[in-house]
C-alpha positions in Angstrom: -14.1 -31.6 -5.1 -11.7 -32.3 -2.5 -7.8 -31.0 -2.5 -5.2 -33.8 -3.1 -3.5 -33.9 0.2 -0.4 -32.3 -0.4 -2.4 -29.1 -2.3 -4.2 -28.9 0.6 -1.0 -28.5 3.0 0.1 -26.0 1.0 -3.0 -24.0 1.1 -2.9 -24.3 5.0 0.9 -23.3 4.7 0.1 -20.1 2.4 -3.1 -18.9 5.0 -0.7 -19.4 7.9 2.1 -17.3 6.4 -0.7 -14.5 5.5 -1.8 -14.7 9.4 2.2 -14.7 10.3 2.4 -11.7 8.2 -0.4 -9.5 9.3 1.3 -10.3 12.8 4.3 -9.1 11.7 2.9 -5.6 10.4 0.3 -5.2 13.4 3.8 -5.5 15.8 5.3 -3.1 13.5 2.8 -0.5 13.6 2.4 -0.9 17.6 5.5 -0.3 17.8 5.7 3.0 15.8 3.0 3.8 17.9 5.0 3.1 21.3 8.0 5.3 20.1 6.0 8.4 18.9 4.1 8.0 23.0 7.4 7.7 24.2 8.8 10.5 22.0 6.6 13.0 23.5 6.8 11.5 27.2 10.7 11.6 27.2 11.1 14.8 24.4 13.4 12.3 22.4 13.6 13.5 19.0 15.4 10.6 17.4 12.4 7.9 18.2 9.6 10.6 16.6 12.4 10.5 13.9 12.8 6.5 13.1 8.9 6.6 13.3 8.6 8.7 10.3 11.7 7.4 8.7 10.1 3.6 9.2 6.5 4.6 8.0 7.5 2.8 4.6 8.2 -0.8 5.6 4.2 -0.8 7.0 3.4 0.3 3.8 5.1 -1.9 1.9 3.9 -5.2 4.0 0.5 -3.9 3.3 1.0 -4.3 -0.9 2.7 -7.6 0.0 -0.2 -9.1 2.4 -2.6 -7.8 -0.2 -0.7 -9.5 -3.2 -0.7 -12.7 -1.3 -4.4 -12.6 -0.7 -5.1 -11.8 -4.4 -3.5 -14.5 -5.4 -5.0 -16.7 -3.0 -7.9 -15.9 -4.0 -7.6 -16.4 -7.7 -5.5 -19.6 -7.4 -7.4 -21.6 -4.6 -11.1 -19.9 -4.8 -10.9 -20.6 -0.7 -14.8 -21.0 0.6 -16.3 -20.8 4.0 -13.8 -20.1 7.1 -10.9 -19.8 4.8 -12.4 -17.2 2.6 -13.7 -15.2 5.4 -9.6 -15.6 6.6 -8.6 -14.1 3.6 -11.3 -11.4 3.4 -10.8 -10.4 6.8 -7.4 -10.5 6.7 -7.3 -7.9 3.0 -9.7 -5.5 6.0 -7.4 -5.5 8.5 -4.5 -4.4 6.8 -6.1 -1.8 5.3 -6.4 -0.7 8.6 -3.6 -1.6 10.1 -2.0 0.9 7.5 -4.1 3.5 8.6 -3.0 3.4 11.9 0.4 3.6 10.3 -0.3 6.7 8.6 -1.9 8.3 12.1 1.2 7.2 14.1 3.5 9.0 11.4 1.3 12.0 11.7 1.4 11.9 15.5 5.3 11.9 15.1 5.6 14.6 13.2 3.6 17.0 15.8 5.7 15.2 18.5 9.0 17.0 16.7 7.5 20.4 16.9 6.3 19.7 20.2 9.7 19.0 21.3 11.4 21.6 19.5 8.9 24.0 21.1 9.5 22.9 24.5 5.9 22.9 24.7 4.7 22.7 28.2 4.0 19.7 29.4 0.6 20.6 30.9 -0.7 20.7 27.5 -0.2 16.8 26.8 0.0 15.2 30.2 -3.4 13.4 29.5 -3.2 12.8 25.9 -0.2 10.6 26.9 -2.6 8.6 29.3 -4.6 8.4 25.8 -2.4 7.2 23.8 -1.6 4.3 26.4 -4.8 3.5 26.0 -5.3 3.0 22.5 -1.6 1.1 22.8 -2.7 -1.3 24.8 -6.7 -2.1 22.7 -4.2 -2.3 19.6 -2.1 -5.1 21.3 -5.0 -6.5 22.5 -6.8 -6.9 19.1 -3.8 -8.6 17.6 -3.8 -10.7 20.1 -7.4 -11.6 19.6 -6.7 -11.8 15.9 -3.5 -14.6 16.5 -6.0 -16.4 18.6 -8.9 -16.0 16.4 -11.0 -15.1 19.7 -14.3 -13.3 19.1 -15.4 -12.6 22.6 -12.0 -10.9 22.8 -12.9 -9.1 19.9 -16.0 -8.2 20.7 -14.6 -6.9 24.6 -11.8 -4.6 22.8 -14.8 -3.2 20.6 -16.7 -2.0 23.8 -13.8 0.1 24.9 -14.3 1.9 21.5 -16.9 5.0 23.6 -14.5 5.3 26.4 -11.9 5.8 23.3 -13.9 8.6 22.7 -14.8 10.2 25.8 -11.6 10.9 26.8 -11.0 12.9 23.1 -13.9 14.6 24.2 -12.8 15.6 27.7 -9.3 16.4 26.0 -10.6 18.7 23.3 -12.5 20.2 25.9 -9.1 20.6 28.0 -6.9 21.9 24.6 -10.2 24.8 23.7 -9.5 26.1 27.7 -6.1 26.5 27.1 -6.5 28.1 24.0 -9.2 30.7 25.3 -7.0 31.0 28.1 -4.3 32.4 26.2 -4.5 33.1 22.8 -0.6 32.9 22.6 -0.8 28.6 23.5 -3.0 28.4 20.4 -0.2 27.7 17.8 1.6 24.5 20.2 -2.2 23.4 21.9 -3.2 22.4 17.9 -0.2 20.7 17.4 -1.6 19.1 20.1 -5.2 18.7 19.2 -3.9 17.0 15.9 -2.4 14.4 17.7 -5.2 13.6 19.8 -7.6 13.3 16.5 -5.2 11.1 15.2 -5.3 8.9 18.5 -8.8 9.1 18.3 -8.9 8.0 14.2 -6.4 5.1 15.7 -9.3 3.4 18.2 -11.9 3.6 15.0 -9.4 2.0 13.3 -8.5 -0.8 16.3 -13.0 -1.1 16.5 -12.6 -2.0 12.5 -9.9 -4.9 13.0 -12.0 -6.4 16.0 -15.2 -6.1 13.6 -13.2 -8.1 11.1 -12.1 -10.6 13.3 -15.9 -11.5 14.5 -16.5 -11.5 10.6 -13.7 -13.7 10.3 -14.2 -16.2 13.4 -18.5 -16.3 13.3 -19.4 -15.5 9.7 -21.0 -11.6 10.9 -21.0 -8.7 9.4 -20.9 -6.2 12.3 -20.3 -3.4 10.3 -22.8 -0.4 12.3 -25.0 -3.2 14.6 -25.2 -2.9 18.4 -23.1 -4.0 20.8 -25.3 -6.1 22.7 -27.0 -7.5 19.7 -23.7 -8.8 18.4 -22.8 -10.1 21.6 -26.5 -11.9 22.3 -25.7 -13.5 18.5 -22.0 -14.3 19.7 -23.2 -16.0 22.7 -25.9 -17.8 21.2 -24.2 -19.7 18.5 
């Protein structure tokens, strides 16, 4: 049966202010995460600070998004694209709390990294990481406010180099260690924050995933990346 018209505006009002919303806490979190980078790269203390004293509000839009979706979901019974919004939408939040949570931890080693006047040497290319993973979590918002799957599915393929560089790092961070066993206590503060920047890009491959879910109807979840792209293309 067919919404009376102005039902259905409403509906359409209430899935754009969850989509508004999820905007609002993916800029939130990308932020956090631009102030802890910066933290380290300009030893400012007070940005790791408001990172960790902020970590709350993400959590908190993340009960409100997923209150707003419940009751969505249990006052309109949404079906086809506007279920998978609402579905997707409950994933990516999830996630985009996560990322919350690792950008809180990575502050917290950026204060005793500062404190410590730990040398640069140790972090000079885990900064060049972190950009990284910056920039794929802009990008995936900004695939998610377009509703653009290729995009997507583009930002998911960066996902290995993600990791090859917390491979080459770790391998860096065990040098310096062996090196000298004095570096071991500051190079593991260190080593946490580069897990936690690597935890961030699984997290950024699991918001793209949703948004292909969301856009084509897929369930991604552990399938190839050329297979989902040959399935992409050939809708």
């Amino acid at each position: 049966m067919q919404m009376p018209a102005h039902i259905s505006q409403e509906f359409e009002l209430e899935l754009e202010n969850i989509r508004a919303k999820v905007l609002t806490m993916g800029g939130l979190v990308e932020q956090h995460l631009a102030k802890a980078t910066d933290a380290l790269q300009q030893r400012r203390l007070e940005l790791a600070d408001e990172v960790s004293a902020d970590d709350f509000k993400v959590n908190t839009l993340e009960v409100n998004i997923d209150e707003e979706c419940t009751q969505i979901l249990a006052r309109r019974q949404p079906a086809a694209g506007d279920l998978r919004l609402v579905l997707a939408v409950i994933k990516i939040i999830r996630d985009l709390e996560r990322v919350g949570d690792e950008t809180a931890k990575i502050s917290r080693m950026v204060l005793r990294l500062i404190e410590n006047e730990s040398p640069k040497a140790y972090y000079i290319n885990v900064l060049a990481m972190a950009n990284h993973v910056r920039r794929i979590l802009r990008d995936a918002l900004d695939a998610f406010a377009r509703s653009d799957a290729n995009a997507a599915l583009h930002i998911a393929r960066e996902d290995p180099s993600v990791d090859r560089e917390y491979d080459a790092i770790m391998r860096q961070l065990v040098t310096y260690m062996m090196e000298d066993p004095r570096s071991i206590g500051t190079v593991l503060n260190v080593v946490w924050v580069v897990r936690a920047l690597e935890r961030i890009g699984d997290h950024v491959n699991n918001i793209c995933e949703s948004i292909i879910y969301q856009v084509k109807g897929m369930d991604v979840r552990h399938a190839d990346l050329d297979e989902i792209a040959s399935n992409i293309h050939n809708e």
